[in-house]
C-alpha positions in Angstrom: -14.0 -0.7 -5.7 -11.3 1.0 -4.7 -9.9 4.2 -6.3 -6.5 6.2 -5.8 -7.2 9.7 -3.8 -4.7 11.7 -6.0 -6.3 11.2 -9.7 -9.5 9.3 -8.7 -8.0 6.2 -11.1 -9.0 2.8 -10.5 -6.3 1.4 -11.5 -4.5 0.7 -8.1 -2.7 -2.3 -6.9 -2.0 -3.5 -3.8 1.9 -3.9 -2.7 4.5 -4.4 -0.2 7.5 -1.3 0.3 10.9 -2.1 0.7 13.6 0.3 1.7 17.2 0.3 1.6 19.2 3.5 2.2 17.6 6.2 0.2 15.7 3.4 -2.5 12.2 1.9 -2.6 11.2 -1.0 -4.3 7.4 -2.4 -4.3 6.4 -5.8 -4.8 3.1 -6.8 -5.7 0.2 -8.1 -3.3 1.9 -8.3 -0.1 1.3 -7.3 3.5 3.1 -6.3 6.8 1.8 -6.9 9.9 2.0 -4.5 12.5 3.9 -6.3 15.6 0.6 -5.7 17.6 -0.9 -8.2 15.8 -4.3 -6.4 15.8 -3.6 -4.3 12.9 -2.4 -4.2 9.5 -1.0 -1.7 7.2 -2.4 -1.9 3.7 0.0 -0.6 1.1 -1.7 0.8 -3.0 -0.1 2.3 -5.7 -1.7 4.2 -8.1 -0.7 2.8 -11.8 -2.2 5.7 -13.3 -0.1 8.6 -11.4 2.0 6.8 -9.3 0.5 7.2 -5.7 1.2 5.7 -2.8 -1.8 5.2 -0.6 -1.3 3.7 2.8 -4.0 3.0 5.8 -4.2 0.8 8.8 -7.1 -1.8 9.3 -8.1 -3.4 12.5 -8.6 -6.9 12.4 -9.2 -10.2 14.7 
């Protein structure tokens, strides 16, 4: 299980960022691929403190 680095809550979800301008929005369980095609970038928030958690994974 997964837990959020900052406050060590489990209570993270996985989401998608959008920007525009100076504004983020995140929307639940999505995923951006990486234009390599050989990684993605996996996006969590933290619903406990708020933070935002993001790491590359290599897949095939």
């Amino acid at each position: 299980m997964k837990e959020c680095i900052a406050c060590h809550s489990g209570q993270i979800k996985q989401v998608d960022i959008i920007t525009r301008d100076d504004v983020f929005t995140l929307i639940e369980n999505s995923e951006a691929i990486l234009s390599s095609q050989t990684q993605k970038i996996i996006k969590f928030v933290c619903l406990n403190c708020g933070f935002i958690n993001l790491y590359a994974e290599d897949y095939f």
